[in-house]
DRENPA-3360 file (N, C-alpha, C; in nm, 2 decimals, always signed):
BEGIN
1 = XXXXXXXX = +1.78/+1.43/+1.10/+1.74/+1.45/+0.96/+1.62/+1.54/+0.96 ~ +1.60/+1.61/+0.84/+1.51/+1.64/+0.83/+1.43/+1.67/+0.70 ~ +1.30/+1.70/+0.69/+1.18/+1.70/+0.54/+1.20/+1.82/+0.49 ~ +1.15/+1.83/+0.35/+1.14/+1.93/+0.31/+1.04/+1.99/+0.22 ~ +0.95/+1.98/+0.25/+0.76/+1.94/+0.15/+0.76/+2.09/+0.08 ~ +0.77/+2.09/-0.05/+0.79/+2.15/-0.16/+0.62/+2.18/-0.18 ~ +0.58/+2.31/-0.19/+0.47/+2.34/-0.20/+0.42/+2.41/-0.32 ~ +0.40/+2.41/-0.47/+0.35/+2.47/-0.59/+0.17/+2.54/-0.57;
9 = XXXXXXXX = +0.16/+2.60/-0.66/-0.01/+2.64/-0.67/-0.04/+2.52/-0.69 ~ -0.15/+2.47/-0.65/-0.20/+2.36/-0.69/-0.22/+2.26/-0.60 ~ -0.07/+2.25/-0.52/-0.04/+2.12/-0.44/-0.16/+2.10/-0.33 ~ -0.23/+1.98/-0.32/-0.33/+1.95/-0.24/-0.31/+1.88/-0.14 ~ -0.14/+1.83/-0.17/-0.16/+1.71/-0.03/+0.01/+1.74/+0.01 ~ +0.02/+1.89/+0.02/+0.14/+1.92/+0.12/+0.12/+1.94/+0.24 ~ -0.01/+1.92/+0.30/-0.05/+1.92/+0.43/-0.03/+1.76/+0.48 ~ -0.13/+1.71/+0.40/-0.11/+1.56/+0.42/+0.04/+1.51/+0.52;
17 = XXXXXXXX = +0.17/+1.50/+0.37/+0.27/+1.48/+0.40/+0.33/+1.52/+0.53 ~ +0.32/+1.67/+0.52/+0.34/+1.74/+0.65/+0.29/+1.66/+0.79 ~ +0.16/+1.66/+0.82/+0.11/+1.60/+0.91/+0.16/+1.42/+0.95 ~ +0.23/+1.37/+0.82/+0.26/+1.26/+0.89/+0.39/+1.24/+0.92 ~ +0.52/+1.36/+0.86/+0.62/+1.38/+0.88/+0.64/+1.42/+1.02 ~ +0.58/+1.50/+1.10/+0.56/+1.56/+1.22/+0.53/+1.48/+1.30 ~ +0.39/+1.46/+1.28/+0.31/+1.40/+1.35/+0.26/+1.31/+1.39 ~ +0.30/+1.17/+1.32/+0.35/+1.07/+1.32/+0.48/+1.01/+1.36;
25 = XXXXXXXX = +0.56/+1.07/+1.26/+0.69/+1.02/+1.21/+0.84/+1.09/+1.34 ~ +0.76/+1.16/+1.34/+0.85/+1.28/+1.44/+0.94/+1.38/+1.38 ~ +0.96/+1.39/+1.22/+1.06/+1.41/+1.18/+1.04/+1.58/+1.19 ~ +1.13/+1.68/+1.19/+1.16/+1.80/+1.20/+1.10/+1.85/+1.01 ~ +0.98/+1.89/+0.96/+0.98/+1.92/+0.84/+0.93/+2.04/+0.80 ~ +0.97/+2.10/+0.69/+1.00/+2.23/+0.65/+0.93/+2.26/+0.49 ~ +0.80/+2.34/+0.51/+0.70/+2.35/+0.38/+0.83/+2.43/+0.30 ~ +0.86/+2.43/+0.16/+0.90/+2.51/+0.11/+0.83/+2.56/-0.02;
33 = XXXXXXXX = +0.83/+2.68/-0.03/+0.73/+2.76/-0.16/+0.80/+2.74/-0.28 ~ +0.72/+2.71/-0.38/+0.80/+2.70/-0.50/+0.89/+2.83/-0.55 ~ +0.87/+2.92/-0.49/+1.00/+3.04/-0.56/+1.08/+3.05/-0.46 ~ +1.08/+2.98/-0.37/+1.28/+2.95/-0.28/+1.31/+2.84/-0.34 ~ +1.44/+2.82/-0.24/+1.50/+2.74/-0.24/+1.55/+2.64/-0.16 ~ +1.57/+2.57/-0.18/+1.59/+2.46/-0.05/+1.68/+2.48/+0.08 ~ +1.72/+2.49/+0.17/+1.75/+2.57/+0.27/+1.92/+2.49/+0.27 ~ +2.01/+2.58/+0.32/+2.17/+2.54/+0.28/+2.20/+2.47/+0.38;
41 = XXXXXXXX = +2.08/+2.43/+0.49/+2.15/+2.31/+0.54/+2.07/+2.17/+0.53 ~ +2.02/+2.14/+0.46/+1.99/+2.02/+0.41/+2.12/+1.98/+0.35 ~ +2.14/+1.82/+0.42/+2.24/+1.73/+0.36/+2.16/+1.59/+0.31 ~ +2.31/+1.55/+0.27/+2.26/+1.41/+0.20/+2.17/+1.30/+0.28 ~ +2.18/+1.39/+0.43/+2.07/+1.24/+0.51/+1.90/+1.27/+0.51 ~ +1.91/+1.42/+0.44/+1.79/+1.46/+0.44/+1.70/+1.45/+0.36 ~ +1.55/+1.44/+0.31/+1.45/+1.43/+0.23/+1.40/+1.53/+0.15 ~ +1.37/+1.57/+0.05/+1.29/+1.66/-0.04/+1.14/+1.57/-0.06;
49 = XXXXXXXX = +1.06/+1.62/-0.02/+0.91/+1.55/-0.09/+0.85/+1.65/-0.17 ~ +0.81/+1.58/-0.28/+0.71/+1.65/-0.41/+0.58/+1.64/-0.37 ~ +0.45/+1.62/-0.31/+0.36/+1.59/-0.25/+0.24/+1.64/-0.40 ~ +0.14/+1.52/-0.38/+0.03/+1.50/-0.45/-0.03/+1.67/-0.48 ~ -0.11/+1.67/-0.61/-0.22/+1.78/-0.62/-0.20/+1.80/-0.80 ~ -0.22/+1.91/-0.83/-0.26/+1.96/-0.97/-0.16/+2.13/-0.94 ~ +0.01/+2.04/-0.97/+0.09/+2.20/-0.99/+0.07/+2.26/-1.08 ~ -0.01/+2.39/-1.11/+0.00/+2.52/-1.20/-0.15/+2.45/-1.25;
57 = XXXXXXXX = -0.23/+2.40/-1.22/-0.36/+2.40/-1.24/-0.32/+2.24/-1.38 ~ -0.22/+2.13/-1.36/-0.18/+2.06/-1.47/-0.18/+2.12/-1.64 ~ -0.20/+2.26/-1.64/-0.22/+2.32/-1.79/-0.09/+2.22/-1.87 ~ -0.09/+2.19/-2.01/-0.01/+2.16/-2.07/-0.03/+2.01/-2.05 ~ +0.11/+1.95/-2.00/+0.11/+1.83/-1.92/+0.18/+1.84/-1.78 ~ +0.07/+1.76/-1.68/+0.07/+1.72/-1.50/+0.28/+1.69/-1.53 ~ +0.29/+1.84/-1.43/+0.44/+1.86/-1.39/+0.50/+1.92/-1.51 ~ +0.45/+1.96/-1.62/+0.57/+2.04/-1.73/+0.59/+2.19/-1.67;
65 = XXXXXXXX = +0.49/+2.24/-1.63/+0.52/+2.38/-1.57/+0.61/+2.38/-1.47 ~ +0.54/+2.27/-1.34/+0.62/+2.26/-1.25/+0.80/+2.25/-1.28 ~ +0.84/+2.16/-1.35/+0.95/+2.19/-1.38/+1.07/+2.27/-1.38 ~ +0.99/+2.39/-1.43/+1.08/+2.52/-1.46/+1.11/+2.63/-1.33 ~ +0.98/+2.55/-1.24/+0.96/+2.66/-1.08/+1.13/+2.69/-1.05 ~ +1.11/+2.75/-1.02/+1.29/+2.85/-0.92/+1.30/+2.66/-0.83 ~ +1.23/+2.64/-0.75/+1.26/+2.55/-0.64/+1.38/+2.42/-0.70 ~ +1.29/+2.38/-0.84/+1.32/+2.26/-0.86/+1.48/+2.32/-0.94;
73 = XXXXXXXX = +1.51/+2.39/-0.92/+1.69/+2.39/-0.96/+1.74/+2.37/-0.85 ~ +1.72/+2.39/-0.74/+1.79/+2.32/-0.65/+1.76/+2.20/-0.62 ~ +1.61/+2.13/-0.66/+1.61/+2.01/-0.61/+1.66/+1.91/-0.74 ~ +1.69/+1.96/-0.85/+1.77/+1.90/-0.93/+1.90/+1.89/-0.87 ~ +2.02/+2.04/-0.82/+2.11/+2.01/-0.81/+2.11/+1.94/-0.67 ~ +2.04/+1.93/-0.58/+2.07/+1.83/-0.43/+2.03/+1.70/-0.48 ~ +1.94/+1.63/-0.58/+1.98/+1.51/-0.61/+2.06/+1.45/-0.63 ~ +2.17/+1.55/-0.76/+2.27/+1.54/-0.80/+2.37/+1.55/-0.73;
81 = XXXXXXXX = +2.39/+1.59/-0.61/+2.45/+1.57/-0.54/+2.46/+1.45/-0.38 ~ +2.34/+1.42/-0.42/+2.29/+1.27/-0.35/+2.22/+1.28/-0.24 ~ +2.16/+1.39/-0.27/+2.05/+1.41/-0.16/+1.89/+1.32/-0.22 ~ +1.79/+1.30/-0.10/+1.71/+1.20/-0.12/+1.58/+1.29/-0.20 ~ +1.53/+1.24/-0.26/+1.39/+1.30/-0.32/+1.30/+1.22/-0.33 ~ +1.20/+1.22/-0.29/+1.09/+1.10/-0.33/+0.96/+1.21/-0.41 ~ +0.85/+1.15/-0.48/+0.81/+1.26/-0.53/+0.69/+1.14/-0.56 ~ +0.52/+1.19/-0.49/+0.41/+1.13/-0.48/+0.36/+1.20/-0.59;
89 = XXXXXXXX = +0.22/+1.11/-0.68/+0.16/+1.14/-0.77/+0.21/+1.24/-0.84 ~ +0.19/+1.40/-0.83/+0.19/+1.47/-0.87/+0.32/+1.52/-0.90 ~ +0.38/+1.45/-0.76/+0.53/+1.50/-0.77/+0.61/+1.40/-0.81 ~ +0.57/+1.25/-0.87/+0.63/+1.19/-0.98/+0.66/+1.24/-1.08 ~ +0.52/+1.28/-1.15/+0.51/+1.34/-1.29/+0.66/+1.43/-1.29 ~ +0.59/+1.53/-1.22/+0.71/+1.67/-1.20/+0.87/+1.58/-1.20 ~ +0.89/+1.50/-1.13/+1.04/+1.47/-1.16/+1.09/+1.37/-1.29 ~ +0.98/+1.33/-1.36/+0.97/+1.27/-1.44/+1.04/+1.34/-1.58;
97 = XXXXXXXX = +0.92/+1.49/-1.58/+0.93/+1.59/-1.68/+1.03/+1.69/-1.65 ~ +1.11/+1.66/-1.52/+1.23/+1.72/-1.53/+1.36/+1.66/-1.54 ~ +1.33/+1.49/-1.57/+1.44/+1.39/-1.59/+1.55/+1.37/-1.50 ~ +1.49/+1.39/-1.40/+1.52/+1.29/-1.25/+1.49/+1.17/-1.22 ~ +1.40/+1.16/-1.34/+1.33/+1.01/-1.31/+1.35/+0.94/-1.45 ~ +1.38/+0.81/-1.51/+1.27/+0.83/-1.66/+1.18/+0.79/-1.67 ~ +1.13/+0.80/-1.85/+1.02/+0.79/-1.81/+0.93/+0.88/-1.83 ~ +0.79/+0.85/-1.82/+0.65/+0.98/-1.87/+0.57/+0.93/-1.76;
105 = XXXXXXXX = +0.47/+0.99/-1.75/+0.34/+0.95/-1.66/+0.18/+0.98/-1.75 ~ +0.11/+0.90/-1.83/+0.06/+0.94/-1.93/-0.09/+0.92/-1.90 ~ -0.22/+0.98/-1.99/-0.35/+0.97/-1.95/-0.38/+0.82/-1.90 ~ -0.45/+0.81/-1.79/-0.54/+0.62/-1.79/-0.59/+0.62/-1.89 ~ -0.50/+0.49/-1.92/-0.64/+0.39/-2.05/-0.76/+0.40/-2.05 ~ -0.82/+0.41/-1.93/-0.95/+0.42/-1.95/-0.97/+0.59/-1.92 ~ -0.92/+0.71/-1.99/-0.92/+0.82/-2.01/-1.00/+0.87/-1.84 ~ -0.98/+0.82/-1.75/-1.11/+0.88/-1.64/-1.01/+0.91/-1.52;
113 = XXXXXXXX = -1.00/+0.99/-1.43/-0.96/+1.00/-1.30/-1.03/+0.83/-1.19 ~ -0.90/+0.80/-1.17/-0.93/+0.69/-1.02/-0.89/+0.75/-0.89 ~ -0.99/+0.73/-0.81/-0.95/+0.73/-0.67/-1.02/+0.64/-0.57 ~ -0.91/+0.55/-0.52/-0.95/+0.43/-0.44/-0.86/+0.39/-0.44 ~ -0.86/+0.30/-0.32/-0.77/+0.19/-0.24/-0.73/+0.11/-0.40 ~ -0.61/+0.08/-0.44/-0.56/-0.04/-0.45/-0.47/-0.11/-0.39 ~ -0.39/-0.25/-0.43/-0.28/-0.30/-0.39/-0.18/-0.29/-0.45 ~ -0.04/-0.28/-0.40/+0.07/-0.26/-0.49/+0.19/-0.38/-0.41;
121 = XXXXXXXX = +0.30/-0.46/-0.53/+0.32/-0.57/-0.49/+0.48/-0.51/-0.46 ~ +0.55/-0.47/-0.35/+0.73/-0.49/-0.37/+0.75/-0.53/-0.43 ~ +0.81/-0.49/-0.51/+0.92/-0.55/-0.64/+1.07/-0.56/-0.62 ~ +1.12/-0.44/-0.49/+1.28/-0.47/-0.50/+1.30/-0.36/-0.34 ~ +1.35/-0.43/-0.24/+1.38/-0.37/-0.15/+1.50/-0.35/-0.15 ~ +1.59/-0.29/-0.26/+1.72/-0.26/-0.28/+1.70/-0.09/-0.31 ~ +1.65/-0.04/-0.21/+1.64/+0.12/-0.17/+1.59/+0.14/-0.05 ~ +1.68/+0.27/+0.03/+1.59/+0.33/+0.14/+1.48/+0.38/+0.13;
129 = XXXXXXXX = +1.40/+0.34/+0.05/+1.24/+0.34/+0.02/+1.16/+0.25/+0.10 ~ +1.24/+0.14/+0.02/+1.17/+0.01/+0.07/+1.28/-0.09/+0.18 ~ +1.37/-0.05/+0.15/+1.45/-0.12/+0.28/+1.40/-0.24/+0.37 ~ +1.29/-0.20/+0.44/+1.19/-0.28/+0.57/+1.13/-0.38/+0.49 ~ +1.08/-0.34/+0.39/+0.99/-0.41/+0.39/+1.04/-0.54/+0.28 ~ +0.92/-0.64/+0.25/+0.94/-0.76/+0.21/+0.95/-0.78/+0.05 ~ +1.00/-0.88/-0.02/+0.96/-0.87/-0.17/+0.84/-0.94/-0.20 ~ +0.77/-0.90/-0.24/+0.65/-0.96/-0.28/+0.55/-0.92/-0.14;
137 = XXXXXXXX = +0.59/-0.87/-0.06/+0.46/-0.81/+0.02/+0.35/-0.71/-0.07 ~ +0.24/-0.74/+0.02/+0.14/-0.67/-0.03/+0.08/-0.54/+0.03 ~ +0.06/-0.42/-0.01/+0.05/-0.33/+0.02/-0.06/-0.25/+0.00 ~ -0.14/-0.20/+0.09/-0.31/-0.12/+0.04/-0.27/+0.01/+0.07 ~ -0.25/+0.04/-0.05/-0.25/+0.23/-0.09/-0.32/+0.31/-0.14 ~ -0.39/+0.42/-0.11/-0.47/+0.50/-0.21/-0.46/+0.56/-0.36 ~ -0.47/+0.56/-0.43/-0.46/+0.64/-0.54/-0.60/+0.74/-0.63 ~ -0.49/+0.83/-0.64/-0.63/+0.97/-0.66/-0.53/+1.01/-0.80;
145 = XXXXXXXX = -0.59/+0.95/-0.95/-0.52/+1.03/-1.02/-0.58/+1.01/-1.19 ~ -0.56/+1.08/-1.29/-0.62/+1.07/-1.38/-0.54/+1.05/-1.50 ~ -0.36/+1.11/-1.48/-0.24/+1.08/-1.57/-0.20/+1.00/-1.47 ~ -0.19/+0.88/-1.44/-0.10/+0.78/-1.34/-0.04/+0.65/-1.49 ~ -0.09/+0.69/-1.59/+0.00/+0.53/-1.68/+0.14/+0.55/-1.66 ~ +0.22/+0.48/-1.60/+0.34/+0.52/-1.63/+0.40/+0.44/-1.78 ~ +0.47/+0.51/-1.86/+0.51/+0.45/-2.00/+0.68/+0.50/-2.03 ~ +0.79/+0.38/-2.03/+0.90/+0.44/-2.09/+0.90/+0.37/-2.21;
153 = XXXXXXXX = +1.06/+0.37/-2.32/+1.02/+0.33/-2.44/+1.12/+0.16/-2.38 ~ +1.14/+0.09/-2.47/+1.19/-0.04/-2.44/+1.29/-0.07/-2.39 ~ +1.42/+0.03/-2.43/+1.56/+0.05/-2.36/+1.52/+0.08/-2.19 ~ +1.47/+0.19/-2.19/+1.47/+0.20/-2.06/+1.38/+0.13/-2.03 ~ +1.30/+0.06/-2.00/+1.23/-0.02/-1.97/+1.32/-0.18/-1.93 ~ +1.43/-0.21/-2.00/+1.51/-0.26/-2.02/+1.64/-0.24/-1.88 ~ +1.66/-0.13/-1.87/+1.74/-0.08/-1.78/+1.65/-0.06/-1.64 ~ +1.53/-0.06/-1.62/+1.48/-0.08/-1.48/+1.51/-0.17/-1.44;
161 = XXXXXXXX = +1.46/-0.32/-1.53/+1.43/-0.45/-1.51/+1.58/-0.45/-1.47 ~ +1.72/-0.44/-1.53/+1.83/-0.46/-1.50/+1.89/-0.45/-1.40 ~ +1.85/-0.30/-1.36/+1.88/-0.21/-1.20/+1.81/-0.24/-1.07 ~ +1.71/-0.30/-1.12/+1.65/-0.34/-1.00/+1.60/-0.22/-1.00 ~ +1.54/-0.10/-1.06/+1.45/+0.00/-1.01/+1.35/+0.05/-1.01 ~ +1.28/-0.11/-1.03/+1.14/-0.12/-1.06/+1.09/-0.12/-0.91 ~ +1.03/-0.06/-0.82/+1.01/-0.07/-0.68/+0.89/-0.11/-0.65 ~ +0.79/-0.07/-0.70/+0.63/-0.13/-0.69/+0.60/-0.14/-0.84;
169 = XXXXXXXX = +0.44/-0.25/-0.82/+0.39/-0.28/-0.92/+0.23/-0.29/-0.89 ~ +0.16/-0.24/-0.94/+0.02/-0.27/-0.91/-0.05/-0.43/-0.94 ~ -0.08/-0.51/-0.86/-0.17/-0.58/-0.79/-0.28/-0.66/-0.73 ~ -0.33/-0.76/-0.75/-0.48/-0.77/-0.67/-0.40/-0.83/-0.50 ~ -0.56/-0.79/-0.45/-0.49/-0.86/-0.30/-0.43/-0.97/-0.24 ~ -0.42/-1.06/-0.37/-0.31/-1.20/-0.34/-0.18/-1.17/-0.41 ~ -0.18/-1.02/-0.43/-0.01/-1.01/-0.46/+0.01/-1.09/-0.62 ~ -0.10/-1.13/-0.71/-0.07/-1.15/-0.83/-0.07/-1.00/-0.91;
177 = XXXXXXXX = +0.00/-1.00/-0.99/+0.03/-0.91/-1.09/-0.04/-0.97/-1.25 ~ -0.13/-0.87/-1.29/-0.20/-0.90/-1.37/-0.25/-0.78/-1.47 ~ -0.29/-0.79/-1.60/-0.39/-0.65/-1.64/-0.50/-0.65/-1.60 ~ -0.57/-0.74/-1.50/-0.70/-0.70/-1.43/-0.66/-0.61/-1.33 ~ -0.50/-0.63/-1.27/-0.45/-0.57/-1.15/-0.47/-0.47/-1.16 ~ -0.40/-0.43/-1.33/-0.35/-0.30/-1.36/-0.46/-0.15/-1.37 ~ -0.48/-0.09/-1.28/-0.60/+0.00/-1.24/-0.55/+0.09/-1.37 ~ -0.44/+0.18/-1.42/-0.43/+0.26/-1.52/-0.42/+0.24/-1.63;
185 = XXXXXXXX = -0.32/+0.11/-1.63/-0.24/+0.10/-1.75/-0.11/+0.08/-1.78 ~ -0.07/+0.13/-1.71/+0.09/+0.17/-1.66/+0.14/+0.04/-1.77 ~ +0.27/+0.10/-1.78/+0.34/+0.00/-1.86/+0.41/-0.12/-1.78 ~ +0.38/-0.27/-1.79/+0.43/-0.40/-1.73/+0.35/-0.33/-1.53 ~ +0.21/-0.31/-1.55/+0.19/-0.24/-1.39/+0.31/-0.15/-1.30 ~ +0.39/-0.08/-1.38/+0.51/-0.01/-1.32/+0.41/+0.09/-1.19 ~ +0.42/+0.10/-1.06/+0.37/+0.22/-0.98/+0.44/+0.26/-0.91 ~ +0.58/+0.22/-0.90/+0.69/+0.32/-0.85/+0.82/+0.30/-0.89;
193 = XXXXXXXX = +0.92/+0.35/-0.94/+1.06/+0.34/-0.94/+1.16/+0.41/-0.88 ~ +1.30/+0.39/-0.86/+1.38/+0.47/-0.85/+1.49/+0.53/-0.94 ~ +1.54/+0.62/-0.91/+1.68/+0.65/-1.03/+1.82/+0.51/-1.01 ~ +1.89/+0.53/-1.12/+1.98/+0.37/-1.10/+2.07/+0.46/-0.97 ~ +2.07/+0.58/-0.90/+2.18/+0.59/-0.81/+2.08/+0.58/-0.67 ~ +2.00/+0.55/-0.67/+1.87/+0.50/-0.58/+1.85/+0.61/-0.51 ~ +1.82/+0.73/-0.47/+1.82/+0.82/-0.39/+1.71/+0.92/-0.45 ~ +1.64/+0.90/-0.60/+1.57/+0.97/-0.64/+1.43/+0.87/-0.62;
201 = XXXXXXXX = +1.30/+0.90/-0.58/+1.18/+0.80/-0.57/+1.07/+0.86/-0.63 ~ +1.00/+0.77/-0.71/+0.87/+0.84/-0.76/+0.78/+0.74/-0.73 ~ +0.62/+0.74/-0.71/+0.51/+0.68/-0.70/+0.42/+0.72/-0.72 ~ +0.29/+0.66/-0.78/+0.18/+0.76/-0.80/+0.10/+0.71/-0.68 ~ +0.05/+0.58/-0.59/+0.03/+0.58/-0.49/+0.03/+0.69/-0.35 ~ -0.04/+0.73/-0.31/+0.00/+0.78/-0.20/+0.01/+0.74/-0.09 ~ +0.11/+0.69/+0.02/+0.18/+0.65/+0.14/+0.06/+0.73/+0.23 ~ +0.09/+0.86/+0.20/+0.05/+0.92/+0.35/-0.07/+0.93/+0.33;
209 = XXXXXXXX = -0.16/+0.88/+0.30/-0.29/+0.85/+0.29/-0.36/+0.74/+0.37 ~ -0.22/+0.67/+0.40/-0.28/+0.50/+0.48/-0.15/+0.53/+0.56 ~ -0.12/+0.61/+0.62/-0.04/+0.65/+0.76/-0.06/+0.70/+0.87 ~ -0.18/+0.68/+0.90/-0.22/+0.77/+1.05/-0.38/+0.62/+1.11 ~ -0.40/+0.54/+1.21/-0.48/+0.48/+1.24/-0.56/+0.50/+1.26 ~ -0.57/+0.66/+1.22/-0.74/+0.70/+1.22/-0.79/+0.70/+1.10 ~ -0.75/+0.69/+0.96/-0.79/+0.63/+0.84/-0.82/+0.53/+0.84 ~ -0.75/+0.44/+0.94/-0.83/+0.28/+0.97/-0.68/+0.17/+0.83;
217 = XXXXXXXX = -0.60/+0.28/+0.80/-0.50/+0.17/+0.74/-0.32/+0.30/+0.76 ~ -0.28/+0.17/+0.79/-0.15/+0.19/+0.80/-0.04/+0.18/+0.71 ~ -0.08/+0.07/+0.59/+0.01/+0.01/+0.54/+0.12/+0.15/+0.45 ~ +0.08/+0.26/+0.44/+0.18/+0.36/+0.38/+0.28/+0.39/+0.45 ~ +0.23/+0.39/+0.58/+0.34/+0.43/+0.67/+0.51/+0.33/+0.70 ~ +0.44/+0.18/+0.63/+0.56/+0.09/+0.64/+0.66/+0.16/+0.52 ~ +0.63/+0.21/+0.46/+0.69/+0.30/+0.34/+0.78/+0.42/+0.40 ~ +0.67/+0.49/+0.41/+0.72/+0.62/+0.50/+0.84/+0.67/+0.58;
225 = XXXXXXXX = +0.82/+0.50/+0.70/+0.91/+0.49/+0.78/+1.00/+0.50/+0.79 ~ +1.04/+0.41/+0.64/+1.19/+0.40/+0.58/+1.28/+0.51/+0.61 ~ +1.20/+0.65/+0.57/+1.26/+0.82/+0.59/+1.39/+0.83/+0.68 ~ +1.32/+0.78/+0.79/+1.43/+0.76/+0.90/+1.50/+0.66/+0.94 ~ +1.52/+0.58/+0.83/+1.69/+0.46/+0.81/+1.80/+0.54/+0.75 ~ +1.89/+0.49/+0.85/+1.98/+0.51/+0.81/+2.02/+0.53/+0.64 ~ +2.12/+0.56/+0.56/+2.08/+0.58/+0.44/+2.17/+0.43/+0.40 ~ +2.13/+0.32/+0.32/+2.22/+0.20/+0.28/+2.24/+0.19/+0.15;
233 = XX = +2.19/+0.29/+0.07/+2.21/+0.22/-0.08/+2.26/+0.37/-0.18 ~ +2.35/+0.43/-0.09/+2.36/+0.53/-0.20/+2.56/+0.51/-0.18;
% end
């Protein structure tokens, strides 16, 4: 298998991802510029990553520019075709505002940029996301963001809960779910979902931030890992 870390103006943490796809992970991964395209041999066992930062400087709203880039028509049509996409912070938004995902990613309640460790609780290991890991495990992840509320309207909101595509939830460290938990705002603490054909992933969390033991935390990488399972839920 192999990555494919999508790189816009802006993007701050396509090195990041990079370095733990490789270097960690072992996987074979491939920067790509936002004015190509995704390369004609990526298949459905392979990965697209949207990686954290501020695409096109966030002018407008975090990911509406990005949307239109040349890249993401192909990474529209390889989803659609059932290829994997997962897309961190920045690269939530972006698949959000290109309706790969549903769904918005809107200012924090408390109108301010966060960055710091919190906890996020499994909600549903019914994706090659989360596959490994446990329901209700607890998980210490970074987050660096200032639009992280996630907000849909009640239907869809309705249809996560149904699909099971609610995948993380923000947290305190005993795994209760709470609005003290809730660091943004997010709507019902939502911090990651998938699409109902499971193969599209968004999170504002960053994985590869708590993936390498010289940060002194690991717990993203139990995430990460997944990358290289087999594929079971598409």
């Amino acid at each position: 298998m192999k990555a494919g870390v999508l790189i816009f103006p802006g993007s701050n943490c396509d090195h990041d991802i990079l370095h733990v796809m490789e270097q960690v992970l072992g996987i074979e991964s491939i920067p790509i510029w936002h004015k190509d395209t995704i390369p004609s041999d990526f298949d459905s066992e392979d990965w697209i990553i949207l990686p954290g930062g501020f695409s096109y400087g966030d002018y407008m709203r975090c990911g509406a520019i990005a949307r239109y880039s040349e890249v993401m028509k192909s990474v529209t049509r390889f989803a659609k075709a059932g290829g994997n996409v997962l897309g961190i912070c920045n690269g939530f938004q972006i698949l959000c505002e290109s309706h790969l995902l549903p769904g918005v990613l809107l200012r924090n309640r408390d109108q301010n940029f966060i960055c710091k460790n919190i906890h996020l609780s499994v909600q549903s290991t019914h994706s090659d996301l989360t596959s490994s890991l446990e329901k209700g495990e607890v998980l210490s992840i970074p987050i660096a963001h200032a639009e992280g509320r996630y907000y849909a309207d009640a239907p869809t909101l309705d249809e996560l809960k149904s699909n099971d595509q609610i995948l993380f939830k923000y947290c305190d460290s005993e795994g209760k779910i709470s609005a003290e938990a809730n660091v943004n705002g997010s709507l019902d603490n939502i911090a990651g979902i998938c699409n109902i054909r499971r193969n599209v992933f968004g999170m504002m969390p960053h994985p590869e931030r708590a993936s390498d033991a010289v940060l002194g935390n690991e717990d993203g990488l139990k995430i990460l890992q997944n990358l290289l399972q087999v594929p079971l839920y598409k």
